[in-house]
C-alpha positions as CSV (number, residue, x, y, z in Angstrom):
1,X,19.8,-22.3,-51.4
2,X,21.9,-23.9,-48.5
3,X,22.2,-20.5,-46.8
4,X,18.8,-20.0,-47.4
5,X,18.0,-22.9,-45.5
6,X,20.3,-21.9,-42.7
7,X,19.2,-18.7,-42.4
8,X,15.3,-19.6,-42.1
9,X,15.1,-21.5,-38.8
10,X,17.2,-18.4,-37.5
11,X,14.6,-15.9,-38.5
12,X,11.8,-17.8,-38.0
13,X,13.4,-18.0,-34.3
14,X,14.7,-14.1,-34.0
15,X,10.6,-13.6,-34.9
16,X,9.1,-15.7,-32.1
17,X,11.2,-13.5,-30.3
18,X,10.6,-10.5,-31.2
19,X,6.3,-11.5,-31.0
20,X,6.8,-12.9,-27.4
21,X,8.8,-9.6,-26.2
22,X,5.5,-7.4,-27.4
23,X,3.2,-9.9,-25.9
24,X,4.7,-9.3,-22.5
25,X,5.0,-5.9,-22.9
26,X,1.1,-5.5,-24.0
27,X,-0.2,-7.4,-20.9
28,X,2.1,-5.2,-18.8
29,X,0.7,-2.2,-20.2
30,X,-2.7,-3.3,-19.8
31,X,-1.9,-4.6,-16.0
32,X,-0.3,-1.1,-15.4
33,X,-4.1,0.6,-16.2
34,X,-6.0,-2.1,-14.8
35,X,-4.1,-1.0,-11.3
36,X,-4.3,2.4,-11.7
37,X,-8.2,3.3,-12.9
38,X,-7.6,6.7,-12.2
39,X,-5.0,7.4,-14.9
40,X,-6.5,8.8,-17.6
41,X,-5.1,8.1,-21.1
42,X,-4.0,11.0,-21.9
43,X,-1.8,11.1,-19.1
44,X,0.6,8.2,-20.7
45,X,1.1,10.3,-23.6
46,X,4.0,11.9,-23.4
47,X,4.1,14.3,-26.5
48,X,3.9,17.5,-24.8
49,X,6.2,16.3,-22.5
50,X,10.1,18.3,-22.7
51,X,13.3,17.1,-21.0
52,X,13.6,19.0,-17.8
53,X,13.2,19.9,-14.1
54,X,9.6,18.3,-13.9
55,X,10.8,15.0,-15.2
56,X,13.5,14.3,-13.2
57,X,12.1,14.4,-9.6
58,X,10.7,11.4,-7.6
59,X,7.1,10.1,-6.7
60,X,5.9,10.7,-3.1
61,X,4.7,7.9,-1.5
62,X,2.5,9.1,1.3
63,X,0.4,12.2,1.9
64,X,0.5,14.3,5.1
65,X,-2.5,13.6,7.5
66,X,-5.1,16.0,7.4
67,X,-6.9,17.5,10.7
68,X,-10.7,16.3,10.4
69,X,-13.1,19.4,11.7
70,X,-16.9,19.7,12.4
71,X,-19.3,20.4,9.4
72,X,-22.7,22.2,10.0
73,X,-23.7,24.0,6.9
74,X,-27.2,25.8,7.4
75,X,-30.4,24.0,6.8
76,X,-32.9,25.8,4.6
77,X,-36.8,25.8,5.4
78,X,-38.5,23.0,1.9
79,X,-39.9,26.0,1.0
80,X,-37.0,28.3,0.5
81,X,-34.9,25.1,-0.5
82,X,-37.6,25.0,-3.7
83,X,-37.6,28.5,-4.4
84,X,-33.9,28.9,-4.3
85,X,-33.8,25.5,-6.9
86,X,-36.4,27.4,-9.2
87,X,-34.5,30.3,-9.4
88,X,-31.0,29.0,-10.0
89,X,-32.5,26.7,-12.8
90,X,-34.0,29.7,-14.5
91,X,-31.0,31.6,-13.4
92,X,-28.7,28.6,-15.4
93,X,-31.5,28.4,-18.4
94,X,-30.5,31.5,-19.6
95,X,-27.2,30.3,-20.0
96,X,-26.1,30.0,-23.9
97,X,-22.7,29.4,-25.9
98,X,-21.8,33.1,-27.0
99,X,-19.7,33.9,-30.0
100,X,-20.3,37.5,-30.2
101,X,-18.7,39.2,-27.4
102,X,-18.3,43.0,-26.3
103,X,-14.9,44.5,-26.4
104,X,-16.1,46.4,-23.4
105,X,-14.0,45.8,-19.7
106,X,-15.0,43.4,-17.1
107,X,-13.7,44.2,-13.3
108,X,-10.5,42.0,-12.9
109,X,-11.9,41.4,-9.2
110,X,-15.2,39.7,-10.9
111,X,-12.7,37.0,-12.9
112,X,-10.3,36.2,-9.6
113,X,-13.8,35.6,-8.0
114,X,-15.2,33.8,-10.7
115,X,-11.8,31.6,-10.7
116,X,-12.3,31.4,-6.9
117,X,-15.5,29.5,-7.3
118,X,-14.2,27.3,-10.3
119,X,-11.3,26.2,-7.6
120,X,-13.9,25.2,-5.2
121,X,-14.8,21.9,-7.4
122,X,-14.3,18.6,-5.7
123,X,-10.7,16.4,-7.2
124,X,-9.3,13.2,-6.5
125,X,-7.9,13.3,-3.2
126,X,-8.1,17.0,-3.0
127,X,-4.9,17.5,-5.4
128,X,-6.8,20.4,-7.0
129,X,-5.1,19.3,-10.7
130,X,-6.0,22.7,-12.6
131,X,-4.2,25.9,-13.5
132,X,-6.5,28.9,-14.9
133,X,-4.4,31.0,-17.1
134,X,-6.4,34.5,-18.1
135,X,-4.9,36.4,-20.5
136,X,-6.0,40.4,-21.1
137,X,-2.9,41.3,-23.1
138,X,-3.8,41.9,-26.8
139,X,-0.7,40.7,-28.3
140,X,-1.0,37.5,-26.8
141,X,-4.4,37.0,-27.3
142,X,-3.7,37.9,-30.6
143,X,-1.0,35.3,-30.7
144,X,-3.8,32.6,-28.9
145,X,-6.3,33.6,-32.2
146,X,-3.5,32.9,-34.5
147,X,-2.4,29.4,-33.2
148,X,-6.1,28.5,-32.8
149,X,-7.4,29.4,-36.3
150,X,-4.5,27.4,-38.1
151,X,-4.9,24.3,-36.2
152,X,-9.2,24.7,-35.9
153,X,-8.4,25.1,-40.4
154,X,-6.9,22.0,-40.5
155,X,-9.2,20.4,-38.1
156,X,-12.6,21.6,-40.4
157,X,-10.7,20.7,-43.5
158,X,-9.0,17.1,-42.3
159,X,-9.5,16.1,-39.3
160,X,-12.8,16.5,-38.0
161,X,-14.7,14.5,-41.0
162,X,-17.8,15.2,-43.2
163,X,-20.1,14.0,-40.7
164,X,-19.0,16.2,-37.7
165,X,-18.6,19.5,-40.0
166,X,-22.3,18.9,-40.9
167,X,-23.5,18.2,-37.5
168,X,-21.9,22.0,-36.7
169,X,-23.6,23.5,-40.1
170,X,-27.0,24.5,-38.0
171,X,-25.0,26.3,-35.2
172,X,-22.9,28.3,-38.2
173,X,-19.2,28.1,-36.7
174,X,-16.0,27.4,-38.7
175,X,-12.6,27.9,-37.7
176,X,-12.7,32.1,-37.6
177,X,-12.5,33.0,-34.3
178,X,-12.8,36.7,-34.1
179,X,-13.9,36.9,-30.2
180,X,-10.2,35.5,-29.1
181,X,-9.5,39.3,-30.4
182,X,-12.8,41.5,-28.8
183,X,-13.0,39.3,-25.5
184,X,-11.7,40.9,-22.8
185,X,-10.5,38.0,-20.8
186,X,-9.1,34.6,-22.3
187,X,-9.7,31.9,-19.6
188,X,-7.3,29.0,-20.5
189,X,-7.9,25.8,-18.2
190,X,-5.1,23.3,-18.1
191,X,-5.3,20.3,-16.4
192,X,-2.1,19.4,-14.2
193,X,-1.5,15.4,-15.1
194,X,0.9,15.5,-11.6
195,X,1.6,18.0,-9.2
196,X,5.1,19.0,-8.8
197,X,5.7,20.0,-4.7
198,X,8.2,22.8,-3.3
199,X,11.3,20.1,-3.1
200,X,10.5,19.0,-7.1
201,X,8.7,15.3,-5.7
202,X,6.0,14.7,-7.8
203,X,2.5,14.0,-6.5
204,X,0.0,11.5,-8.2
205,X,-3.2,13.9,-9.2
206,X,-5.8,11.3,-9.7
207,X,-8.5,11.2,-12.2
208,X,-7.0,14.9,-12.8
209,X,-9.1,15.2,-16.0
210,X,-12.7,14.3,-14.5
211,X,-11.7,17.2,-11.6
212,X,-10.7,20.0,-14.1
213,X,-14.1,19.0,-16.2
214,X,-16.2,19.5,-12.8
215,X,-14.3,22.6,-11.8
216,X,-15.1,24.3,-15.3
217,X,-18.7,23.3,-15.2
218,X,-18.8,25.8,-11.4
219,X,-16.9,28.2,-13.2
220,X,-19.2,28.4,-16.1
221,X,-22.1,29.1,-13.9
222,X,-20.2,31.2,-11.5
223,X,-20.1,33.3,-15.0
224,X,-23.4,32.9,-15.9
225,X,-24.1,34.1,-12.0
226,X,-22.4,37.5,-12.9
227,X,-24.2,38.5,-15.8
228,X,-21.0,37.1,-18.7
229,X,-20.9,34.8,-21.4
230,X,-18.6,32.4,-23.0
231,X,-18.6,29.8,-25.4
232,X,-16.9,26.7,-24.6
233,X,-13.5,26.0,-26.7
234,X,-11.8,22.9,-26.8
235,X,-9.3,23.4,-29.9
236,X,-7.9,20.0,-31.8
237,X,-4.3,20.0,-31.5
238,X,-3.7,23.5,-30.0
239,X,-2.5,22.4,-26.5
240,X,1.4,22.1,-27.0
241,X,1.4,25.4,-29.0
242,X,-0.4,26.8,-26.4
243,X,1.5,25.3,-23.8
244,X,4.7,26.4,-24.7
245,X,3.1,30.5,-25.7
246,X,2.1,30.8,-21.9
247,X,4.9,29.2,-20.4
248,X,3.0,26.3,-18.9
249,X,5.4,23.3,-17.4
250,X,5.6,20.1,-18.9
251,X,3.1,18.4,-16.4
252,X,0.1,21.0,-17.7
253,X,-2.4,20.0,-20.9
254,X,-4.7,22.8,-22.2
255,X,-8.2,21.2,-21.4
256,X,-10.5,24.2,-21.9
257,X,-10.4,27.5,-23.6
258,X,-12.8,30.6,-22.5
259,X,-13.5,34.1,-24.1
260,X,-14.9,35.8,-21.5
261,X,-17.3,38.9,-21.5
262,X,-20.1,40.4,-21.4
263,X,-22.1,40.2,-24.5
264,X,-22.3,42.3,-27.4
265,X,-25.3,44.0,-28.1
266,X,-26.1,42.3,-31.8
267,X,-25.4,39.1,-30.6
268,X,-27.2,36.3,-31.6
269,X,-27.5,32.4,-30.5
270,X,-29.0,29.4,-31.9
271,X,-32.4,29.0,-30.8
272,X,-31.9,25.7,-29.7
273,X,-34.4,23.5,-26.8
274,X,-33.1,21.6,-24.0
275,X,-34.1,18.5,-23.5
276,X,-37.4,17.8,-21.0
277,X,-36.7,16.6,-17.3
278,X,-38.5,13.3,-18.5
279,X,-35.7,12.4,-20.8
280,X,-32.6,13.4,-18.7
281,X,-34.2,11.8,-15.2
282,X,-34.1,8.4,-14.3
283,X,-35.9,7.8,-10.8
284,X,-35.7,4.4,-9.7
């Protein structure tokens, strides 16, 4: 009982301790994102992250200076500025998420094009934070298929929840993913969480995730603008996997996955209706 009695003002001290050391360190965590907005949360996680090269070189502090030249982009006629707007919106209202794509080749020169356009997207401070990995070789999209299904398993089965695996029931998908097989292209879209320059400094790539997002939405119409489909892929858990198949570096997340083709002649899509202008406009 005496050492009892000894011992409790000890512990009761060595646990104020211990409570005050993870109060400081939660208000400098949350100081840390209050000062940097851009950071997305992801980017903090360091899970996929493997010793290395990329983590061992510094931050650079200041970007070069960039030349400022004039901008004059031609000024359509209203009348050809509305009839251009009509036909692009009918052009994009065809557009639908595809699952049944045609084995049959797409020109190679049509994809760099179409990843072209996606790279024109607008990013924080123009750091340009994506990779586009396409893969054509069947063993590795083979391989892609196989890491996808037994992670997209697990996520139907455990992970997702009743609620979301009913909210999918109408639209008829499950974790079978035949068309990362048949499609002719696989369009993997990582988003770079840093930039690593030419003497291994690494450069901040702000709101990286919000860029890449913006860049696939151009790239999905630049599709849609050649005649191919796609169905938009974001696969629970696949990223490291993925990562490490294609030989990514450490500073790369998988954000997006496209099958890319054109489609196959029984395919079939949810007749679903997009919401009127009335409910997606606010004109103030």
């Amino acid at each position: 009982m005496a050492a009892v009695s000894v011992l409790t003002p000890i512990l009761a001290l060595v646990l104020c301790m211990v409570m005050g050391f993870l109060a400081v360190r939660r208000r400098l965590t949350q100081a840390d994102a209050e000062a940097k907005p851009w950071v997305d949360e992801d980017l903090q996680d360091n899970t996929e992250a493997q010793a290395g090269d990329d983590d061992e070189g510094e931050w650079v502090d200041k970007q070069e200076d960039v030349a400022h030249v004039p901008y004059s982009p031609q000024r359509l006629p209203e009348d050809q500025m509305l009839h251009r707007s009509q036909h692009f919106y009918a052009l994009m209202n065809q557009r639908r998420s595809v699952r049944f794509i045609s084995p049959e080749a797409v020109p190679l020169e049509v994809i760099e094009n179409v990843i072209r356009t996606g790279g024109t997207g607008p990013s924080g401070a123009h750091t340009e934070p994506w990779t586009f990995v396409v893969v054509s070789d069947p063993d590795t999209k083979h391989q892609i298929r196989l890491i996808v299904e037994e992670e997209e398993e697990v996520n139907y089965r455990q992970r997702m929840g009743d609620k979301w695996v009913s909210d999918l029931e109408p639209l008829r998908t499950n974790w079978i993913k035949e068309y990362l097989d048949i499609a002719p292209y696989l369009i993997l879209i990582f988003k770079q969480t840093y930039g690593i320059l030419p003497d291994k400094k690494k450069r901040t790539h702000y709101y990286n995730e919000i860029s890449v997002s913006i860049a696939c939405g151009i790239l999905l119409a630049a599709l849609q603008n050649v005649g191919l489909v796609t169905v938009t892929s974001t696969p629970l858990n696949c990223g490291p996997k993925l990562r490490l198949l294609l030989k990514r570096p450490a500073n790369e997340k998988l954000l997006m996955l496209l099958p890319v083709g054109y489609p196959a002649k029984d395919a079939t899509v949810p007749d679903l209706k997009r919401k009127p202008l009335q409910d997606i406009m606010v004109l103030i």
